[in-house]
N, C-alpha and C positions, 0 to 999 in steps of 0.2 A: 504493500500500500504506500508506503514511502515513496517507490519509485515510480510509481503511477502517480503521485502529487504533486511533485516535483517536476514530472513531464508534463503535466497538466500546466503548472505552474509557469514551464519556460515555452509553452506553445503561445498560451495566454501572453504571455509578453512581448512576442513578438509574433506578430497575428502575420506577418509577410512570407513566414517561413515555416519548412517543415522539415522535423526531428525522425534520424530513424537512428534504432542499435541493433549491432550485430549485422551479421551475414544474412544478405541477399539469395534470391533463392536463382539457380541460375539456372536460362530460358533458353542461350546459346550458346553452343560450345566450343562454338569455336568461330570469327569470322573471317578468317585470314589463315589457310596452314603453305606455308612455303611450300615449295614443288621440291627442292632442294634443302641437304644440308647443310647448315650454317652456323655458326655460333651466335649464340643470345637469342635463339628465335621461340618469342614469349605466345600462348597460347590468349588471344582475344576473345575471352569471356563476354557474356552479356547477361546481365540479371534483373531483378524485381524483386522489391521491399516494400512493404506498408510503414508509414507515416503512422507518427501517432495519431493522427488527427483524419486517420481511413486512408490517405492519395497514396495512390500507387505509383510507385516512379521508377524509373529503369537508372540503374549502374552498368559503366560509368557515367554513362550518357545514351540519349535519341539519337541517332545520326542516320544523315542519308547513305552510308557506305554500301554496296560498291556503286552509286550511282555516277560517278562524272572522275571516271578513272585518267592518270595523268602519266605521259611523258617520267620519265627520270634522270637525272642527271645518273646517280648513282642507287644500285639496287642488287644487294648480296641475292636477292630471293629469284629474281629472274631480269632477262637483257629488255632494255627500255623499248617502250610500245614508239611506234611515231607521236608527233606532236600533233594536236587535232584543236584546229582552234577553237573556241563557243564563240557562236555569233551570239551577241546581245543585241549590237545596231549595225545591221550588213554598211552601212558609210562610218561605222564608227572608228575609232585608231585602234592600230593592232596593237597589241601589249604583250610584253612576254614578263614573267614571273619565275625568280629563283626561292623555294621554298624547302625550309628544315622546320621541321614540326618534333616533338618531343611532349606525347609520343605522335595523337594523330590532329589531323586539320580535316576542314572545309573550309572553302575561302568562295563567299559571295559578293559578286560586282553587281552594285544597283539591284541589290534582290535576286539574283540570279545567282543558282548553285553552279558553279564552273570548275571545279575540283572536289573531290574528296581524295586523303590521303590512298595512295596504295599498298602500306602496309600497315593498317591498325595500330600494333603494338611497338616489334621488334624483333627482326636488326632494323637499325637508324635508315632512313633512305634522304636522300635529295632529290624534290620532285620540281618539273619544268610544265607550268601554265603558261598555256596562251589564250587571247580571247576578245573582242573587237568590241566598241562601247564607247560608248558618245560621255563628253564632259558635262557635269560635273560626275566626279565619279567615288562610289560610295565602296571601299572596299572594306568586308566586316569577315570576319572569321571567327569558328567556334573551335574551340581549342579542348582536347581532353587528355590528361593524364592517365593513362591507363592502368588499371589494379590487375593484381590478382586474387586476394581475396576481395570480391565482388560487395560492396557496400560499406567495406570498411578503409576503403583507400590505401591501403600496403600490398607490397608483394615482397619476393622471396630477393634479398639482396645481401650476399657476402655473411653467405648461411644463417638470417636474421630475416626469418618468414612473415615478420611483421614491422617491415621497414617501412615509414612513410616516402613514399617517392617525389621526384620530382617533375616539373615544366622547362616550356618554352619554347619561343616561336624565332624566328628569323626569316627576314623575306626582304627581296629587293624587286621594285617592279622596272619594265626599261623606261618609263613616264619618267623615274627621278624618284619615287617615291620609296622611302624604306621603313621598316620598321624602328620606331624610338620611342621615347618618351612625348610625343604630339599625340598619341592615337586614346582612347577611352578604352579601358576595363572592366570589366566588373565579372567576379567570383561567385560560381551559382553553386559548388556542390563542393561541402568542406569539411576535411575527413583523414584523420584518423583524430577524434575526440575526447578526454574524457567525460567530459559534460558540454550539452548545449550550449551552454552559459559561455566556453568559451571564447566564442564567436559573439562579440557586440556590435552593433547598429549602431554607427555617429552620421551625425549631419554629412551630407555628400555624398550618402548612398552609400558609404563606408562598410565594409563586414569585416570588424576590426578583429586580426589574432596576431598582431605585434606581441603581446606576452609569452608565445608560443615559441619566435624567435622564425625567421623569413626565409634561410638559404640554411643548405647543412654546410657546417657540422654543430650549427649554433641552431638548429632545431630540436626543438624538445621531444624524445620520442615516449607516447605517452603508454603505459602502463596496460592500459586496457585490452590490449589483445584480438578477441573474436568478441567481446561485451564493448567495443567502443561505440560510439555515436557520429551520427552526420548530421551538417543542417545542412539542407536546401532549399533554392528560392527558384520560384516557378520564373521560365523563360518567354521573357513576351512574346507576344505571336509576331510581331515585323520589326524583331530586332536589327535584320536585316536591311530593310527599306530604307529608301534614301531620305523617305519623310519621319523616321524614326530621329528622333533627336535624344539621347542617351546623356542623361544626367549622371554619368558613371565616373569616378574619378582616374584620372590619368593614367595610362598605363608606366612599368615599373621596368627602367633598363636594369639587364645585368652581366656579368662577365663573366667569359667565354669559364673562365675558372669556376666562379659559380653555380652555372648550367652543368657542367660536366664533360664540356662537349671539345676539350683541347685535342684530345685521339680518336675523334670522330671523324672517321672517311668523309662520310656522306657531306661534310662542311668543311676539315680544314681540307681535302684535296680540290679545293675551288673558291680560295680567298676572292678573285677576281669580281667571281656571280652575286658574293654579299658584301663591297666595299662599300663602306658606310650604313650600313646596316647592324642594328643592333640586336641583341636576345633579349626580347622581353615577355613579359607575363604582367600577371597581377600583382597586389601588393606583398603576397605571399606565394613562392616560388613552392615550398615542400605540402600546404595544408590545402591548397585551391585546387584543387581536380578539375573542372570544368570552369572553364573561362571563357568570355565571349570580348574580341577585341573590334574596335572601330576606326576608320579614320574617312574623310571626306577629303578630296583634293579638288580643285579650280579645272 
């Protein structure tokens, strides 16, 4: 009864959001298995959990995969497809796109899905968009951390089956445009927990877990195991459109050291593709699993 009043308690509190603990039950088992083998290639789960408060949500995320498969630069799992470009506006400028996701993306132009990642999980890949599209131009992507245990946010890392994992995006478009700190964030699924409580609500649309600590090895790794907790915050329906205007606070540079991604093929063998482009995420790198990034250019 305790812990049913205290969940009661912190739903009550924040009426935007919803509480789950423990393991998800899982729906798929897999959505991505390499044709070959490779090292580090992580099995792409998909699950469902009840809320306290009844919603049924999927871990780690909804996504459209394998809808709008992409070109690679670089791909342990199999040799890169042609490049196909998505028309959005047959007069509009062609555009091409260098993209490192960690783990997966989808990247929508003016409301339009024109990528989803080709590999879910892992090994690391570098994927190459192209796609035609009149100014102004709205480039938003959903960003997801991927788990192995399904609703609790950890997977199995350096024989430590309950490791909070980490993010991160980079991308460079040929318009000029790259990933930095201009672009808007905001953290919908936050996880590995030991109480709701620790995810607080500040002005800004903030989903504050600075106490938790933002990049490892100065994350806190919390206790709770297979009884941990998630919050989540339902996904607008046209987060993506250009008339979406996101009151979401700035997105979060970070370095290459940070990310983890120094011995990463799929990135450092093509410094050229992300000059001036940076890794970012949200305002927490190890506890935010599902991110949604924006940015609008002229």
């Amino acid at each position: 009864m305790r812990l049913a009043a205290f969940l009661l308690l912190a739903t009550a509190a924040f009426p935007q959001r919803h509480v789950t603990q423990g393991r998800a039950q899982t729906i798929t088992e897999n959505l991505y298995k390499c044709p070959q083998t490779v090292n580090n290639h992580r099995i792409a789960a998909v699950g469902r959990i009840t809320a306290t408060d009844g919603t049924v949500l999927t871990v780690p995320a909804q996504t459209a995969y394998p809808a709008r498969p992409t070109a690679d630069l670089y791909n342990e799992c199999a040799p890169s497809a042609p490049i196909k470009p998505v028309i959005i506006d047959p007069d509009g400028e062609l555009i091409t796109a260098h993209i490192v996701a960690d783990n997966y993306f989808e990247l929508y132009v003016n409301g339009t899905l024109v990528a989803t990642d080709n590999t879910p999980y892992t090994p690391f890949n570098s994927a190459i968009v192209q796609f035609r599209a009149k100014r102004p131009l709205t480039y938003a992507f959903k960003l997801v951390d991927w788990e192995e245990n399904l609703g609790l946010g950890t997977e199995l890392m350096r024989g430590d089956p309950w490791y909070p994992g980490d993010g991160g995006l980079i991308a460079r478009f040929s318009d000029g445009t790259v990933t930095d700190h201009t672009w808007r964030a905001q953290s919908f699924y936050i996880a590995p927990l030991n109480r709701p409580a620790d995810v607080t609500e500040k002005p800004g649309n903030i989903h504050d877990t600075s106490a938790l600590g933002r990049v490892h090895p100065h994350a806190k790794k919390p206790p709770c195991q297979d009884k941990c907790f998630a919050v989540h915050y339902p996904i607008p329906a046209n987060w993506a459109s250009p008339n979406f205007n996101p009151q979401w606070p700035a997105a979060v540079e970070y370095t290459d050291e940070e990310v983890g991604v120094t011995n990463l093929p799929a990135y450092t063998k093509f410094p050229n593709h992300f000059q001036g482009a940076r890794w970012i995420w949200s305002a927490n790198l190890v506890f935010d699993n599902l991110v949604l990034i924006r940015k609008t250019v002229p």
